[in-house]
C-alpha positions in Angstrom: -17.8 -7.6 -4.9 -14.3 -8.7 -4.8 -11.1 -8.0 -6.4 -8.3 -10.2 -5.9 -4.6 -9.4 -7.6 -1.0 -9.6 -6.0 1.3 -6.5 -5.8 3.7 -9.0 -7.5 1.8 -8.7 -10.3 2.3 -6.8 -13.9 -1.6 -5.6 -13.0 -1.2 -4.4 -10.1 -0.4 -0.9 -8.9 3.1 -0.5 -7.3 3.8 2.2 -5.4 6.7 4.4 -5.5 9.0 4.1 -2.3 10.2 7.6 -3.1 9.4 10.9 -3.0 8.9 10.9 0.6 9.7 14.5 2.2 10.5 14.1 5.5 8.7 17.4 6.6 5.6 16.5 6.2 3.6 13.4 8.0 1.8 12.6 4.9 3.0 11.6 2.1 0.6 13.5 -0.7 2.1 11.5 -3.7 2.1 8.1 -2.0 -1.6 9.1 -1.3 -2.9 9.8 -4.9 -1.4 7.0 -6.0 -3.2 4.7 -3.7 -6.6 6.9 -4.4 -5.8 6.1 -8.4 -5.6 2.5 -7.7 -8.6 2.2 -5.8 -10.3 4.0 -8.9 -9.1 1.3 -11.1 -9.6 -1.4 -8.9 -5.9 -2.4 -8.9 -5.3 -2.0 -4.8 -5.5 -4.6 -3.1 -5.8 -4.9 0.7 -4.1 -8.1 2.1 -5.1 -8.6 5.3 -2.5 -11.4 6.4 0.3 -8.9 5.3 -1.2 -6.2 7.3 -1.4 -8.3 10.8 2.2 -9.8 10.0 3.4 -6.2 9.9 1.3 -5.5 13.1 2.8 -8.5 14.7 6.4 -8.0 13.3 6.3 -4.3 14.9 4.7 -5.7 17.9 7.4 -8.3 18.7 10.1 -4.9 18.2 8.9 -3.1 21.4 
């Protein structure tokens, strides 16, 4: 089972850039957000953006 929607989409989750506290390695809000999305079935994990950001961070070392 599948579920395909774009973060550019009204549908789809987006997640707050914010909030980040700098003290802590994990960023608790960030990660509820993402574990309420994946409740409702709004995340979506797009591969092809996910290597380009390995490869993009890749070509910077």
């Amino acid at each position: 089972m599948t579920r395909r929607q774009s973060w550019g989409s009204s549908s789809a989750t987006q997640l707050s850039q914010t909030h980040t506290d700098s003290s802590h390695d994990i960023d608790t809000a960030k990660v509820e957000e993402i574990r309420e999305a994946i409740r409702e079935g709004k995340l979506e994990i797009r591969a092809d953006r996910i290597a380009d950001g390995l490869i993009a961070n890749l070509k910077d070392l």
